[in-house]
Predicted model as a PDB file, atoms N, CA, C, CB and O in Angstrom, pLDDT in the B-factor column:
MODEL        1                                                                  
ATOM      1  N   UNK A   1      20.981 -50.794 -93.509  1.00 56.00           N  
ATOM      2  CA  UNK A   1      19.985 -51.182 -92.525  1.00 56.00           C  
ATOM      3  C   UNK A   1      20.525 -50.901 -91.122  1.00 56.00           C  
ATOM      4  CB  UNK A   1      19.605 -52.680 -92.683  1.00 56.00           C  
ATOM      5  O   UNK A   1      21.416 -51.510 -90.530  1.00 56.00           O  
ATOM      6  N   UNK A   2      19.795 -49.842 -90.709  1.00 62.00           N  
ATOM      7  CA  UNK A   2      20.381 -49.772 -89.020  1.00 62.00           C  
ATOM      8  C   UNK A   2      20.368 -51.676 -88.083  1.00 62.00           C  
ATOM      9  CB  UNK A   2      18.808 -48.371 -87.917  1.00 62.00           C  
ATOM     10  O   UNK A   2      19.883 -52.805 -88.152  1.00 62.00           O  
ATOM     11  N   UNK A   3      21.373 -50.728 -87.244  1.00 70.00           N  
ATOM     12  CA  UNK A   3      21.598 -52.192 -86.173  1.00 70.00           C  
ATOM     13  C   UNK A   3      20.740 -52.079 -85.120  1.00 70.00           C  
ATOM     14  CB  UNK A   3      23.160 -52.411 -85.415  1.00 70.00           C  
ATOM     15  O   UNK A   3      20.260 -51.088 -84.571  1.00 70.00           O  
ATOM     16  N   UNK A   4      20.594 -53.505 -84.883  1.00 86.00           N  
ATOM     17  CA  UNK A   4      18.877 -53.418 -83.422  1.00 86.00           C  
ATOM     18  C   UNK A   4      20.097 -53.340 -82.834  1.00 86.00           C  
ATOM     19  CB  UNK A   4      17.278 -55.037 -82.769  1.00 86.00           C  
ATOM     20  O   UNK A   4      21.251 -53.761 -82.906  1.00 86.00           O  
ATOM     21  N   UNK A   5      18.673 -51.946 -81.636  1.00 92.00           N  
ATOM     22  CA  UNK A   5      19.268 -52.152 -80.154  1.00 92.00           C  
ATOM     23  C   UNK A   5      19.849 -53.308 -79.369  1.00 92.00           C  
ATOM     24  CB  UNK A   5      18.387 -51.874 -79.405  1.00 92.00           C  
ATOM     25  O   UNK A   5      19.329 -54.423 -79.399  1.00 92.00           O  
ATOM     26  N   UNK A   6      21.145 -52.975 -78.529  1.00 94.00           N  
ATOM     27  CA  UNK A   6      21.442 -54.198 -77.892  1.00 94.00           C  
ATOM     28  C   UNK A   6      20.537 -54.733 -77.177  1.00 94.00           C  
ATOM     29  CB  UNK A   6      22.411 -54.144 -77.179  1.00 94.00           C  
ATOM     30  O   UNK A   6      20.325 -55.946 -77.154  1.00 94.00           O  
ATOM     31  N   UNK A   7      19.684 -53.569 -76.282  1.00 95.00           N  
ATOM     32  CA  UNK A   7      19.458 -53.898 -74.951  1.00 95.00           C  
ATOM     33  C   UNK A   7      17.660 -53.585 -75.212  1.00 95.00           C  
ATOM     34  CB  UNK A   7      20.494 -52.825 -73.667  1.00 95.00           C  
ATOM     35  O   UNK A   7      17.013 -53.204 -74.236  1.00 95.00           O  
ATOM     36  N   UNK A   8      16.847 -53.805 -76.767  1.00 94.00           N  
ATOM     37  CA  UNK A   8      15.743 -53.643 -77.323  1.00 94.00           C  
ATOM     38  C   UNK A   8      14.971 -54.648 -76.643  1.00 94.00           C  
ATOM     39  CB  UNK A   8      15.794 -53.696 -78.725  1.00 94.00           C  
ATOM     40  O   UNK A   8      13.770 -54.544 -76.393  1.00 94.00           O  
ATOM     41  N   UNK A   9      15.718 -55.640 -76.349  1.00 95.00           N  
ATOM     42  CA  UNK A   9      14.627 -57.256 -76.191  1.00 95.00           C  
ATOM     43  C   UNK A   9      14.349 -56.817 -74.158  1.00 95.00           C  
ATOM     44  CB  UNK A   9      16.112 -59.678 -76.659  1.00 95.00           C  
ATOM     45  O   UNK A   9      13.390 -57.193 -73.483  1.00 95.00           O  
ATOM     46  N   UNK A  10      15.157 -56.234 -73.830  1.00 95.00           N  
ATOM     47  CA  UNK A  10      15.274 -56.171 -72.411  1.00 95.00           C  
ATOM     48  C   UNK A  10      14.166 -54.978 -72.145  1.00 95.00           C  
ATOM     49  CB  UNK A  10      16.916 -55.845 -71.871  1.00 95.00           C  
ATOM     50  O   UNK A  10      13.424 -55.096 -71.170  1.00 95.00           O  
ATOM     51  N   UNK A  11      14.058 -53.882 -72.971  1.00 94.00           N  
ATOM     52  CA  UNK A  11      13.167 -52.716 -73.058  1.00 94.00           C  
ATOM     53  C   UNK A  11      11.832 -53.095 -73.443  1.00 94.00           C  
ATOM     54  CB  UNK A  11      13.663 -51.716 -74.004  1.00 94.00           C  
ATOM     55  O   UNK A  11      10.813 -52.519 -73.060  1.00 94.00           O  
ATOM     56  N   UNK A  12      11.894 -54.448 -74.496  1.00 96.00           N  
ATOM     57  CA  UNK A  12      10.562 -54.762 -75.094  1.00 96.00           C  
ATOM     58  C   UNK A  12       9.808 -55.819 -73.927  1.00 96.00           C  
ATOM     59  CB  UNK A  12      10.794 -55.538 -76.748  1.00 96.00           C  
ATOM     60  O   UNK A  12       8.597 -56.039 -73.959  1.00 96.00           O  
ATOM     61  N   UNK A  13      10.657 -56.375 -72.988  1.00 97.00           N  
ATOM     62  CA  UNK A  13      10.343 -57.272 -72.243  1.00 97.00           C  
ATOM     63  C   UNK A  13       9.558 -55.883 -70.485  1.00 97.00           C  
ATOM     64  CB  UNK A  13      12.109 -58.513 -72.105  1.00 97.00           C  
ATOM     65  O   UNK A  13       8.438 -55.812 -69.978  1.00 97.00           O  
ATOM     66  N   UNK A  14      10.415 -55.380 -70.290  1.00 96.00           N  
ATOM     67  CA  UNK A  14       9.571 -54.420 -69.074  1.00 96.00           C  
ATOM     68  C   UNK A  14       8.273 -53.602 -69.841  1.00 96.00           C  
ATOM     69  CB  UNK A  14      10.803 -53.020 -68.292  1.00 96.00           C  
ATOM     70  O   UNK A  14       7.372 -53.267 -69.073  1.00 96.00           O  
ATOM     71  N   UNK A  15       8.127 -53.310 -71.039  1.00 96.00           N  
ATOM     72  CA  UNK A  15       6.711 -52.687 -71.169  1.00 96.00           C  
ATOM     73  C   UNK A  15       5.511 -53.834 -70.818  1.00 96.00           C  
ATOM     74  CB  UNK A  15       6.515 -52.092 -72.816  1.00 96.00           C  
ATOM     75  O   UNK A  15       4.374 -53.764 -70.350  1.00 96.00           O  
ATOM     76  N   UNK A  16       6.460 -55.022 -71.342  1.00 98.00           N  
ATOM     77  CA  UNK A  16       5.540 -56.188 -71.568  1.00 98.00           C  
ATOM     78  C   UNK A  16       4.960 -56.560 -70.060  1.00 98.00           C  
ATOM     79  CB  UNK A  16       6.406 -57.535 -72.317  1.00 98.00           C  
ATOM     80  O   UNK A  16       3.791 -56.810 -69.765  1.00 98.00           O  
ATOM     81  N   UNK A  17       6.053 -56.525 -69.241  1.00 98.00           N  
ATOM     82  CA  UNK A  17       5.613 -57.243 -67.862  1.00 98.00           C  
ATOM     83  C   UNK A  17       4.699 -55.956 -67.435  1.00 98.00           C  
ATOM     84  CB  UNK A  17       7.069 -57.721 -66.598  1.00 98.00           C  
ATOM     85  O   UNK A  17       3.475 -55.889 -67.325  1.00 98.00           O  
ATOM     86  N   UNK A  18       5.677 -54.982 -67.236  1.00 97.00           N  
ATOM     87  CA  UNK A  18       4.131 -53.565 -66.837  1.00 97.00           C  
ATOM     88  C   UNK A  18       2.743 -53.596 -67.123  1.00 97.00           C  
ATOM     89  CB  UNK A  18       4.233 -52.162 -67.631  1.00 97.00           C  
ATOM     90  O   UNK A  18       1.877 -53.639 -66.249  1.00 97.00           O  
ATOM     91  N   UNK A  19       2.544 -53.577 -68.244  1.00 98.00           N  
ATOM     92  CA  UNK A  19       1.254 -53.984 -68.969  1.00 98.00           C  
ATOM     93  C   UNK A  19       0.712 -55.245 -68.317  1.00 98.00           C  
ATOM     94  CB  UNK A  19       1.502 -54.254 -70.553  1.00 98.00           C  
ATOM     95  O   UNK A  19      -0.515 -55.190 -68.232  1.00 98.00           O  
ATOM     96  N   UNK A  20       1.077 -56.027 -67.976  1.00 98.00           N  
ATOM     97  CA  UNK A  20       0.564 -56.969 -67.513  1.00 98.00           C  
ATOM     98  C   UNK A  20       0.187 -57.355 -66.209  1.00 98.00           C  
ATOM     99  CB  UNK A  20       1.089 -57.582 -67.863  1.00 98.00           C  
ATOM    100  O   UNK A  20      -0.581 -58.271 -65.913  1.00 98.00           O  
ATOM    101  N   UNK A  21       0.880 -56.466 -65.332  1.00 98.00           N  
ATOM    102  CA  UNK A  21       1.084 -56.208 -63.904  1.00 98.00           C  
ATOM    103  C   UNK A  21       0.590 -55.014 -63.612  1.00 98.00           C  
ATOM    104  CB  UNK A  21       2.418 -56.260 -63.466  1.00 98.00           C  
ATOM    105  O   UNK A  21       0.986 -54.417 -62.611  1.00 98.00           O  
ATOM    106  N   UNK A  22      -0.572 -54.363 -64.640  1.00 97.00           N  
ATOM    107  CA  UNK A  22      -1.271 -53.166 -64.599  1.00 97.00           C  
ATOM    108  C   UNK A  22       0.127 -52.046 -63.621  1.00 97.00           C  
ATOM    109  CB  UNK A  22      -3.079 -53.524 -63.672  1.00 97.00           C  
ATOM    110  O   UNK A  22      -0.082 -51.470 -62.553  1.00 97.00           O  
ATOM    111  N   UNK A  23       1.294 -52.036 -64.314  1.00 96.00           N  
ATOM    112  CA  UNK A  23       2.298 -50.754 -63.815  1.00 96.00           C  
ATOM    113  C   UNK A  23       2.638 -51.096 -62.402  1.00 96.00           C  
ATOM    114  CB  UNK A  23       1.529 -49.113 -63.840  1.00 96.00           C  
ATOM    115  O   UNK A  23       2.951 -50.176 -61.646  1.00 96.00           O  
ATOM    116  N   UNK A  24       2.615 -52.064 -62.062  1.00 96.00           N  
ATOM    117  CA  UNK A  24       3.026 -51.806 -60.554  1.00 96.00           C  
ATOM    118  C   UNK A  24       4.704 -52.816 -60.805  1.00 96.00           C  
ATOM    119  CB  UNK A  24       1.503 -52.648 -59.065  1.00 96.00           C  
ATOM    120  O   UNK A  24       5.114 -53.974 -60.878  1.00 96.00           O  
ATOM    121  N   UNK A  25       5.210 -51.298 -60.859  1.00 94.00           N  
ATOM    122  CA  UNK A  25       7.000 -51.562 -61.154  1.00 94.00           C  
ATOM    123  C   UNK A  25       7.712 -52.697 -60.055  1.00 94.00           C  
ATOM    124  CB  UNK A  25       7.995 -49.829 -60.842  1.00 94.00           C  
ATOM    125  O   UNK A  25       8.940 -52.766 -60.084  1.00 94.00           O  
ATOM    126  N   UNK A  26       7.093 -53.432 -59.255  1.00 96.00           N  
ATOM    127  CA  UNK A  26       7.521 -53.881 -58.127  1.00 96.00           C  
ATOM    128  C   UNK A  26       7.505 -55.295 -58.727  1.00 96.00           C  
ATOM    129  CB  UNK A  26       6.687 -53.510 -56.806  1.00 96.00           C  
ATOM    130  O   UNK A  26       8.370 -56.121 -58.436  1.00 96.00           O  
ATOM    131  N   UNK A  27       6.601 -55.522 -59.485  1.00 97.00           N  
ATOM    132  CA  UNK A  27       5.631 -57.381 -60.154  1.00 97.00           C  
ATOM    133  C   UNK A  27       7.079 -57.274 -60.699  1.00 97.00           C  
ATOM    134  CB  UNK A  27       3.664 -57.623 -61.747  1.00 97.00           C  
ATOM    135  O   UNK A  27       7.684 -58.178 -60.123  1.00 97.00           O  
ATOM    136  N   UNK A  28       8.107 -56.494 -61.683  1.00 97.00           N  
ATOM    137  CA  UNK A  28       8.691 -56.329 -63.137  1.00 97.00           C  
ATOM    138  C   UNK A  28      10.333 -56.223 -62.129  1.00 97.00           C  
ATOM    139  CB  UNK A  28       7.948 -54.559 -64.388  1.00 97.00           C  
ATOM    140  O   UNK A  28      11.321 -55.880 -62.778  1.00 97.00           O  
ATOM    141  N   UNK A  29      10.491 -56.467 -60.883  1.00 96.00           N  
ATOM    142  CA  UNK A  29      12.004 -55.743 -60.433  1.00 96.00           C  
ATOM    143  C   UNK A  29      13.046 -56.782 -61.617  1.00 96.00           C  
ATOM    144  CB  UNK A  29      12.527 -56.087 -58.181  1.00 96.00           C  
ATOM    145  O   UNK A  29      13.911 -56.418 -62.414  1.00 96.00           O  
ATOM    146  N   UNK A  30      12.592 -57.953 -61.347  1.00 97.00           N  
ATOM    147  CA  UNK A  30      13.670 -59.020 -62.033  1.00 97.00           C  
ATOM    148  C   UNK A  30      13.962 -58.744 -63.587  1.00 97.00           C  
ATOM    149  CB  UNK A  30      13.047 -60.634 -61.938  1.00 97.00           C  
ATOM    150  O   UNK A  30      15.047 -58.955 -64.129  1.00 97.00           O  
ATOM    151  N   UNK A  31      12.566 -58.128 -64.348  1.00 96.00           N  
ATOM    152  CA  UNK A  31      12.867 -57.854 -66.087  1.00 96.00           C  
ATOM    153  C   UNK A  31      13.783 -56.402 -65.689  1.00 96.00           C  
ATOM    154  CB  UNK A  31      11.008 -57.484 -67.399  1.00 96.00           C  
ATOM    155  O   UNK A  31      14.862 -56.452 -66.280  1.00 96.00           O  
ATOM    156  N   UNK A  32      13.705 -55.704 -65.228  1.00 94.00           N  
ATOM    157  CA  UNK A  32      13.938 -53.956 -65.092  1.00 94.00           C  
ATOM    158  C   UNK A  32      16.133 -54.480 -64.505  1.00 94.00           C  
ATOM    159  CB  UNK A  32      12.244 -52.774 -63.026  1.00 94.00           C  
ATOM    160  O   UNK A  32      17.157 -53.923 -64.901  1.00 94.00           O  
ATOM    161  N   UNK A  33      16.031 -55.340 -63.793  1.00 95.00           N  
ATOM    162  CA  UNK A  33      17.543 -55.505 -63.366  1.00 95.00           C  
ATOM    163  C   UNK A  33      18.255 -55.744 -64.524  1.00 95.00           C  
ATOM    164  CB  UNK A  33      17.847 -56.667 -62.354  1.00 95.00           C  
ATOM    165  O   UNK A  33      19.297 -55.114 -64.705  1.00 95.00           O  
ATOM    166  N   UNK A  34      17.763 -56.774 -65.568  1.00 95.00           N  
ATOM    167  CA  UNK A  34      18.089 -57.682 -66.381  1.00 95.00           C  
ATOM    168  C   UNK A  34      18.502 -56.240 -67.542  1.00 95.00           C  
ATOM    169  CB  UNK A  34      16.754 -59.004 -66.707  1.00 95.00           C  
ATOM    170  O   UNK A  34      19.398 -56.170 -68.384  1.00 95.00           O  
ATOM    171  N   UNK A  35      17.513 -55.290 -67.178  1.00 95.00           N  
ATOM    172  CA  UNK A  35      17.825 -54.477 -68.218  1.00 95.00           C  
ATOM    173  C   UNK A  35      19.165 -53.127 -67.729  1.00 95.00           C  
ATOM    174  CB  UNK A  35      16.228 -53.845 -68.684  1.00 95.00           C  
ATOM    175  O   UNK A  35      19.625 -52.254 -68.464  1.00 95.00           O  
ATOM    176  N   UNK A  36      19.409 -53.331 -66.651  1.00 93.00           N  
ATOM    177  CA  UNK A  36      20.263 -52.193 -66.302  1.00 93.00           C  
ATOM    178  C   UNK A  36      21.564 -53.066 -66.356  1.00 93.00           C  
ATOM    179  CB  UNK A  36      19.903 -51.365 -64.777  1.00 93.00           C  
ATOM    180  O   UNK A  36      22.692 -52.580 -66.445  1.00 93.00           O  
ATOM    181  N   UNK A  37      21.294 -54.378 -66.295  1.00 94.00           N  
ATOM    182  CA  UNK A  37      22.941 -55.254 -66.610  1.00 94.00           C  
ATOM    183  C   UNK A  37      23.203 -54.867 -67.835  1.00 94.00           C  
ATOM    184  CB  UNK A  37      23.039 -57.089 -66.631  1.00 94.00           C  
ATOM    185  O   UNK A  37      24.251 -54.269 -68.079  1.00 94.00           O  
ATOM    186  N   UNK A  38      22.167 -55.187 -68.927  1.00 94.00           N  
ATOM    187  CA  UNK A  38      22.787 -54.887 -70.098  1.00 94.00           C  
ATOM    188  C   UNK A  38      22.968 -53.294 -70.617  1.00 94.00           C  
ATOM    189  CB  UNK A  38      22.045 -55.640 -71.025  1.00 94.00           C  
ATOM    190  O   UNK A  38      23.756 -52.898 -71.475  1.00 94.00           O  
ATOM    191  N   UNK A  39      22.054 -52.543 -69.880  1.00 93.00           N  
ATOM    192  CA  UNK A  39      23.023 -50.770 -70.272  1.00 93.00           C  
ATOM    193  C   UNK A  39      24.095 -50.670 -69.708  1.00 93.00           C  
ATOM    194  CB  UNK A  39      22.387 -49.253 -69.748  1.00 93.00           C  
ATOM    195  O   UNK A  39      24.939 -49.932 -70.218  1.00 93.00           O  
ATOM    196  N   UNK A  40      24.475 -51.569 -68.156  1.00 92.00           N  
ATOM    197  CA  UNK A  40      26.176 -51.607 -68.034  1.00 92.00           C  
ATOM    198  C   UNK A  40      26.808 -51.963 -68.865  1.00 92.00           C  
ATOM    199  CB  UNK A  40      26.757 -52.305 -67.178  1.00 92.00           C  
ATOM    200  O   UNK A  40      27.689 -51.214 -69.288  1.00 92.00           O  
ATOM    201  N   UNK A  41      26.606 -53.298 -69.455  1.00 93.00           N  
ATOM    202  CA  UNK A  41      27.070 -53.748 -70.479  1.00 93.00           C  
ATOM    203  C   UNK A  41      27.478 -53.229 -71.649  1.00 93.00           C  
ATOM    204  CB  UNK A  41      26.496 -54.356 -70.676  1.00 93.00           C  
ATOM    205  O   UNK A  41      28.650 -53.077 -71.994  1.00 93.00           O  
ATOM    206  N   UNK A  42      26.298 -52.896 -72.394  1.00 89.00           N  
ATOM    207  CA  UNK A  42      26.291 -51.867 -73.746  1.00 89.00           C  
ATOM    208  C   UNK A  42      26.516 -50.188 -73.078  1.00 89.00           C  
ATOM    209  CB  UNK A  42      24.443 -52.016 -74.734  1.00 89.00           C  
ATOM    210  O   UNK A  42      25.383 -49.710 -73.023  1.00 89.00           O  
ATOM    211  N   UNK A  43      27.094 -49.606 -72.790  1.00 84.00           N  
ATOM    212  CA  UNK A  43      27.290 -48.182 -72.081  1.00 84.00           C  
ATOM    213  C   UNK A  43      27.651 -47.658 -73.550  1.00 84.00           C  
ATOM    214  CB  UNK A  43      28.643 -47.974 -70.646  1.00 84.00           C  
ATOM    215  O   UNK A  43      28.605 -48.077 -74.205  1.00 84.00           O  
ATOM    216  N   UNK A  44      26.711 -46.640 -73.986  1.00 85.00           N  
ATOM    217  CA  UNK A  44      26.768 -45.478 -75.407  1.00 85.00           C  
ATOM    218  C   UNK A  44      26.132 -46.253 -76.126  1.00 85.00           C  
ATOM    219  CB  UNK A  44      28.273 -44.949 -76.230  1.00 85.00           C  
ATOM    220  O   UNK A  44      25.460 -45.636 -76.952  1.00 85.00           O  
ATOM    221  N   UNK A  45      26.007 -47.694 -76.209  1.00 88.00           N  
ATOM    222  CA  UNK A  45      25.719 -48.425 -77.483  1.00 88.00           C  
ATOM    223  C   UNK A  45      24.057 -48.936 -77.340  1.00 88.00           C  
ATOM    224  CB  UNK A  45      26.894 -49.821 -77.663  1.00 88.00           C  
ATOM    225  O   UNK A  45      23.601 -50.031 -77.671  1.00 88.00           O  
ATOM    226  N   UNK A  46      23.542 -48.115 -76.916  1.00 90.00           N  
ATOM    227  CA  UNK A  46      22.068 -48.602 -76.741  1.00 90.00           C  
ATOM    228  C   UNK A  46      21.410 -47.249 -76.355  1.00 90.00           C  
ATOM    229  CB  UNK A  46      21.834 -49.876 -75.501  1.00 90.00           C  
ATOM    230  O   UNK A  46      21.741 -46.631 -75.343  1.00 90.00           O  
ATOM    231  N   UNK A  47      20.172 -46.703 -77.483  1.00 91.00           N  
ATOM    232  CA  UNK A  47      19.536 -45.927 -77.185  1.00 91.00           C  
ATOM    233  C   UNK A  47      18.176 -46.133 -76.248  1.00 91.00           C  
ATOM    234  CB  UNK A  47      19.451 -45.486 -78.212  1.00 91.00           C  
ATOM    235  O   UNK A  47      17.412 -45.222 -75.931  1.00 91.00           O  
ATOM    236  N   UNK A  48      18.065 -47.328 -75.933  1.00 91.00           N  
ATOM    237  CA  UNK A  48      17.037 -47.462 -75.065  1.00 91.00           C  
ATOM    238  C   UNK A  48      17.275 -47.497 -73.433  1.00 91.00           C  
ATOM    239  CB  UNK A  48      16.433 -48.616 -75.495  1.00 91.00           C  
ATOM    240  O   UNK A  48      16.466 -47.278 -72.532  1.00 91.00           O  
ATOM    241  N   UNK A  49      18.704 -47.860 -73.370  1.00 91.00           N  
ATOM    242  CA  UNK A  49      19.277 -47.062 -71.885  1.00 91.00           C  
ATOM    243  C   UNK A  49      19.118 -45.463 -71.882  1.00 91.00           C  
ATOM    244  CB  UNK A  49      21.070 -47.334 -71.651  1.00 91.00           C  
ATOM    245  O   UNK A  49      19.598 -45.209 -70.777  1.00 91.00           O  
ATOM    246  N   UNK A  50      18.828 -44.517 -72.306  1.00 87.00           N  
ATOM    247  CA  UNK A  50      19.074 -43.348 -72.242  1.00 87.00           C  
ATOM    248  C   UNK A  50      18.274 -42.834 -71.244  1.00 87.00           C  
ATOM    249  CB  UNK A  50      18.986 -42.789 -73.365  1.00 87.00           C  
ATOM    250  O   UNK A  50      18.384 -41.627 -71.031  1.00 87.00           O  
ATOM    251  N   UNK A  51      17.359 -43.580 -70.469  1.00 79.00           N  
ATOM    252  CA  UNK A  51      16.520 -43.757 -69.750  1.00 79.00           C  
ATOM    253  C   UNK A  51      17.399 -43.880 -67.953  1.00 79.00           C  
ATOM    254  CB  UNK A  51      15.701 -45.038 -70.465  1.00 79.00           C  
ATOM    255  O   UNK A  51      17.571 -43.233 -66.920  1.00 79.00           O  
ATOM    256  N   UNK A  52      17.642 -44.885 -68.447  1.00 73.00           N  
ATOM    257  CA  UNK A  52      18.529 -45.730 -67.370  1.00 73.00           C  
ATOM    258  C   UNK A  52      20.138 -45.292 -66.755  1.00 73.00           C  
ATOM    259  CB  UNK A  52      18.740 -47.138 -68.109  1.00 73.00           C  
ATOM    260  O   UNK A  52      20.635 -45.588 -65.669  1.00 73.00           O  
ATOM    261  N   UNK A  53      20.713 -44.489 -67.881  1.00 60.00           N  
ATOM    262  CA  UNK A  53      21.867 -43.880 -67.174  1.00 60.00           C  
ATOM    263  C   UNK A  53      22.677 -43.629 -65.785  1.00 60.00           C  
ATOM    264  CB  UNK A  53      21.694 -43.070 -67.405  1.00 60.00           C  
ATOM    265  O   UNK A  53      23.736 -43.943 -65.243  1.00 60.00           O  
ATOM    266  N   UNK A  54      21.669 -42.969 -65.587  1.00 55.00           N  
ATOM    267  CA  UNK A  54      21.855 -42.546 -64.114  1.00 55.00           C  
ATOM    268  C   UNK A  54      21.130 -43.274 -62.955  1.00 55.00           C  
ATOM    269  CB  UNK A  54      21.441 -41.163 -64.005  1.00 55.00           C  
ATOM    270  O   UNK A  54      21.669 -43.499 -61.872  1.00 55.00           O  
ATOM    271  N   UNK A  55      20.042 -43.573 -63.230  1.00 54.00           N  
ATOM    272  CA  UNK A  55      19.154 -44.543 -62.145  1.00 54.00           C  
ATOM    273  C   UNK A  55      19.903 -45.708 -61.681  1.00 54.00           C  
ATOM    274  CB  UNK A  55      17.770 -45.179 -62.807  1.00 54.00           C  
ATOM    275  O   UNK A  55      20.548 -46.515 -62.350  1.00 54.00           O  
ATOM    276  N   UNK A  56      19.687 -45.652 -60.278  1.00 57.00           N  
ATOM    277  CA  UNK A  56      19.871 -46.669 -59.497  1.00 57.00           C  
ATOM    278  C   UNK A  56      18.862 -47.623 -58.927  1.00 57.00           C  
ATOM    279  CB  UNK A  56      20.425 -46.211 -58.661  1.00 57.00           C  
ATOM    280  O   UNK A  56      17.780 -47.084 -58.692  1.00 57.00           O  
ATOM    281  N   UNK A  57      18.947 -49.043 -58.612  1.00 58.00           N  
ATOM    282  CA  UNK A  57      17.874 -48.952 -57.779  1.00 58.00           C  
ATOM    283  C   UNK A  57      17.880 -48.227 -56.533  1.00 58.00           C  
ATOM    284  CB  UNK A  57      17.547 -50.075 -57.526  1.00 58.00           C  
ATOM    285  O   UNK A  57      18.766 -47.450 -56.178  1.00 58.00           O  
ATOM    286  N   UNK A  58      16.836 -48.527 -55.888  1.00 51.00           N  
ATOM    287  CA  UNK A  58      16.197 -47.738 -55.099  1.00 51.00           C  
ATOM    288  C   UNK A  58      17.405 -48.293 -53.561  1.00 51.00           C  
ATOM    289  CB  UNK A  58      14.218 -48.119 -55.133  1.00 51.00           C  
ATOM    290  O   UNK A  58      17.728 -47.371 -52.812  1.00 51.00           O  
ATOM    291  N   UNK A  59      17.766 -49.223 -53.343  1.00 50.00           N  
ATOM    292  CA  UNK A  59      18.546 -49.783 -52.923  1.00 50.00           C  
ATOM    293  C   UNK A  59      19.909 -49.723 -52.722  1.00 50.00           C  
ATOM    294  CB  UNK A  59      18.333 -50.377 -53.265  1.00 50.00           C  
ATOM    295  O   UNK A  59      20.482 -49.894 -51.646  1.00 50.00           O  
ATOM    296  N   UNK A  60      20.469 -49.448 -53.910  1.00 49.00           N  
ATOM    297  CA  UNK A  60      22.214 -49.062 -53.951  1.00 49.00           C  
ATOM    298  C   UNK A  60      22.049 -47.319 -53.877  1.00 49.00           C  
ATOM    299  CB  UNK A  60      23.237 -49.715 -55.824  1.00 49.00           C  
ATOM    300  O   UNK A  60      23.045 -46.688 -53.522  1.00 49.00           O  
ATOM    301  N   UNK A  61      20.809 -46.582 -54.210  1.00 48.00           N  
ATOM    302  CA  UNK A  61      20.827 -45.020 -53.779  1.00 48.00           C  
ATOM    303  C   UNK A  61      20.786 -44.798 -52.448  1.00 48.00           C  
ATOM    304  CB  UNK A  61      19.703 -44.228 -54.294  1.00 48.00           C  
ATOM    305  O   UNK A  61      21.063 -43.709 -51.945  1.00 48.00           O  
ATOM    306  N   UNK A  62      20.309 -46.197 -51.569  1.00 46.00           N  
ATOM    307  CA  UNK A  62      20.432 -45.285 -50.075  1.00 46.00           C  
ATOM    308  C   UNK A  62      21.344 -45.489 -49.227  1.00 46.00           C  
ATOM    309  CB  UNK A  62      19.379 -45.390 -49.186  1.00 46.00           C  
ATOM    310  O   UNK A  62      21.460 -45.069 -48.076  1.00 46.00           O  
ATOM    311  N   UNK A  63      22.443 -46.612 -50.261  1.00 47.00           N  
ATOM    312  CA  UNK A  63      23.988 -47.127 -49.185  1.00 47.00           C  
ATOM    313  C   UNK A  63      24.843 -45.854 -50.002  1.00 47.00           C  
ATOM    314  CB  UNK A  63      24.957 -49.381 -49.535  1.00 47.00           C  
ATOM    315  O   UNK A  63      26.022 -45.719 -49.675  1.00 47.00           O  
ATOM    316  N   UNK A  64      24.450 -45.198 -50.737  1.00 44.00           N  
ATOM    317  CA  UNK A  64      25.512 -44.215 -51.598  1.00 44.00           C  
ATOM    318  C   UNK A  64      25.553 -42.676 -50.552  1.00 44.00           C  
ATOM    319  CB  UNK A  64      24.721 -43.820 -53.581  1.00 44.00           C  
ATOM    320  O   UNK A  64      26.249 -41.719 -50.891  1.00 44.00           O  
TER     321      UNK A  64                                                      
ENDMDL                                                                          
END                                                                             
């Protein structure tokens, strides 16, 4: 039996808030953080970061 994603509940939680916030990624910043802690966290071990890799927020890209 494959192993659940680490970081599945964090991925299943931002479609959820999107959807609900008709996409406006701004309602969702607090689920979307929650989820880039844990692809730091899990780094290789989560296929639902594969997304998230490289993205920053929008925030730490313009002190870089």
């Amino acid at each position: 039996m494959p192993q659940k994603d680490p970081c599945q509940q964090q991925a299943c939680a931002i479609q959820k808030c999107l959807q609900a916030n008709k996409y406006i990624e701004s309602m969702c910043e607090d689920v979307i953080r929650e989820m880039r802690r844990c692809c730091q966290a899990q780094t290789g071990n989560s296929i639902c970061c594969s997304g998230f890799k490289d993205s920053q927020p929008a925030e730490e890209k313009s002190n870089t």
